[in-house]
C-alpha positions in Angstrom: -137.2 8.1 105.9 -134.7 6.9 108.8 -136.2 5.0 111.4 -134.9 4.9 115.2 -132.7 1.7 114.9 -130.9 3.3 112.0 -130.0 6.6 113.8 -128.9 4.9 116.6 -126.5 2.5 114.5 -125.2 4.9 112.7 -124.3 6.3 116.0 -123.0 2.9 117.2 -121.0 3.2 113.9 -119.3 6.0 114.6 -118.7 4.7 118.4 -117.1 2.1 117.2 -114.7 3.5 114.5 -113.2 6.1 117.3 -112.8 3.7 119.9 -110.7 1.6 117.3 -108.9 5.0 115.9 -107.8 5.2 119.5 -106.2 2.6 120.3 -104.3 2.2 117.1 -103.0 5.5 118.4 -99.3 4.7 120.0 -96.9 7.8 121.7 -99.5 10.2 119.4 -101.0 12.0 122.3 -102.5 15.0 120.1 -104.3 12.4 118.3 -105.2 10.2 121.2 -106.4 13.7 122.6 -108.8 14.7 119.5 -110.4 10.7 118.5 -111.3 10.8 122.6 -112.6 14.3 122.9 -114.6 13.0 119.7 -115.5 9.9 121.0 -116.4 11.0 124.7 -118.6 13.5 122.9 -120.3 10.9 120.7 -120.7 8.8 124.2 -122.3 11.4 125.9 -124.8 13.2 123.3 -125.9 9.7 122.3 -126.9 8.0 125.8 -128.6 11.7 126.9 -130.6 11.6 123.1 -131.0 7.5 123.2 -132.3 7.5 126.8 -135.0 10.6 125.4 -136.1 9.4 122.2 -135.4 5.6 122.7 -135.9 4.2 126.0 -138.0 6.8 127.4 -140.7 5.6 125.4 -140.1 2.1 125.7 -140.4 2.2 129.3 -143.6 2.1 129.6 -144.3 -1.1 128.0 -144.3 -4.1 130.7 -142.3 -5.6 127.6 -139.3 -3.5 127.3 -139.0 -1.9 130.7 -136.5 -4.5 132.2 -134.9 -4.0 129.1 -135.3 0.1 129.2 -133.4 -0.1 132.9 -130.6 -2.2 132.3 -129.5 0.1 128.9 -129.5 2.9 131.4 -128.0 1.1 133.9 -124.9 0.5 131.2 -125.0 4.0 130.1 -124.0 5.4 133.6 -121.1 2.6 133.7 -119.9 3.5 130.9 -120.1 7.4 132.9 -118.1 5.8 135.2 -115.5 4.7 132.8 -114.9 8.2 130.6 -114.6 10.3 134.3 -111.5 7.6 135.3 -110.2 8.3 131.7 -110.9 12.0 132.2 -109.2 11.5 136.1 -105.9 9.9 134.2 -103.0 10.6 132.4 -103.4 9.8 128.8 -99.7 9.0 128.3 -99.7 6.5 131.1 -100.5 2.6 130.5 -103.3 2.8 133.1 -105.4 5.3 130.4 -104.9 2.7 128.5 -106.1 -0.4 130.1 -109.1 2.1 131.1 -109.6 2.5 127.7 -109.6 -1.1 126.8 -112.4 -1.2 129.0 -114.5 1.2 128.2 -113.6 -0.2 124.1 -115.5 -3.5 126.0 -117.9 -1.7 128.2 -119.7 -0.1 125.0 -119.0 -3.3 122.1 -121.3 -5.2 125.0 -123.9 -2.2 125.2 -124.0 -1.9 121.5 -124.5 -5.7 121.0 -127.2 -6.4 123.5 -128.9 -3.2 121.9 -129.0 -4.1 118.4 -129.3 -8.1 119.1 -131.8 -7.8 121.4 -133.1 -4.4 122.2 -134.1 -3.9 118.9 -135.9 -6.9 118.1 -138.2 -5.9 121.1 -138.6 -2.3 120.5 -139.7 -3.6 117.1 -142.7 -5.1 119.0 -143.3 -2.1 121.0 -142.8 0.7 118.8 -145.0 1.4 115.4 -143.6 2.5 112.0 -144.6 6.5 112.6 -142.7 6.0 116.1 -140.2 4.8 114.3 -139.4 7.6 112.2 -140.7 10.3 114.8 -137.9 9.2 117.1 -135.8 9.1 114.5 -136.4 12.4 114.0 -136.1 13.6 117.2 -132.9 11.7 117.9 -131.3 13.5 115.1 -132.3 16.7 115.5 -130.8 16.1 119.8 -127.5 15.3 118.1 -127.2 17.8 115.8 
């Protein structure tokens, strides 16, 4: 059985491969259109699902709390980021550069979460945790 880290980067997998489908997309608006609709999708089911079934329970440890706020705190500037995409023409170069830095907004989210966040989680978290917020996680995202 899945555990919670392996939901989530599965998730950061899929995050990932949009965000690069995206920018490899040049004058293709129709598919610029359908990888972002996809992608801002992905963005927003995960952090609502994570923030449930990942850091809701982690912050209540005095060991993961700090932790717990500051993913949240990235998850509403990355928010932040898809409404000036959703605010811009996706033709123009400014979509673009927005893009670019949402692409680095969520690489650095991603990153600290699986270098970091994990490791600690580990800590806090037991194996039937584990694989109960796996569960959960899944069956949000679904």
């Amino acid at each position: 059985m899945k555990n919670i880290f392996d939901v989530l980067k599965d998730s950061h997998e899929k995050q990932r491969l949009l965000m690069d489908a995206i920018l490899q997309t040049s004058g293709d608006t129709q598919a610029r259109q359908e990888f972002y609709s996809n992608l801002k999708e992905e963005l927003t089911k995960h952090a609502v699902a994570e923030e449930r079934h990942f850091y809701a329970p982690l912050i209540e440890s005095d060991q993961s709390v700090d932790m717990t706020r500051h993913g949240i705190a990235e998850h509403h500037g990355i928010d932040k980021v898809l409404a000036q995409l959703d605010d811009t023409e996706m033709s123009s170069p400014t979509w673009l550069t927005l893009m670019k830095t949402l692409k680095h907004k969520v690489e650095h989210h991603l990153e600290e979460e699986e270098q970091h966040f994990f490791q600690t989680a580990g800590k806090v978290l037991d194996s039937d945790q584990k694989e109960t917020l796996a569960l959960k996680y899944e069956q949000e995202m679904a």
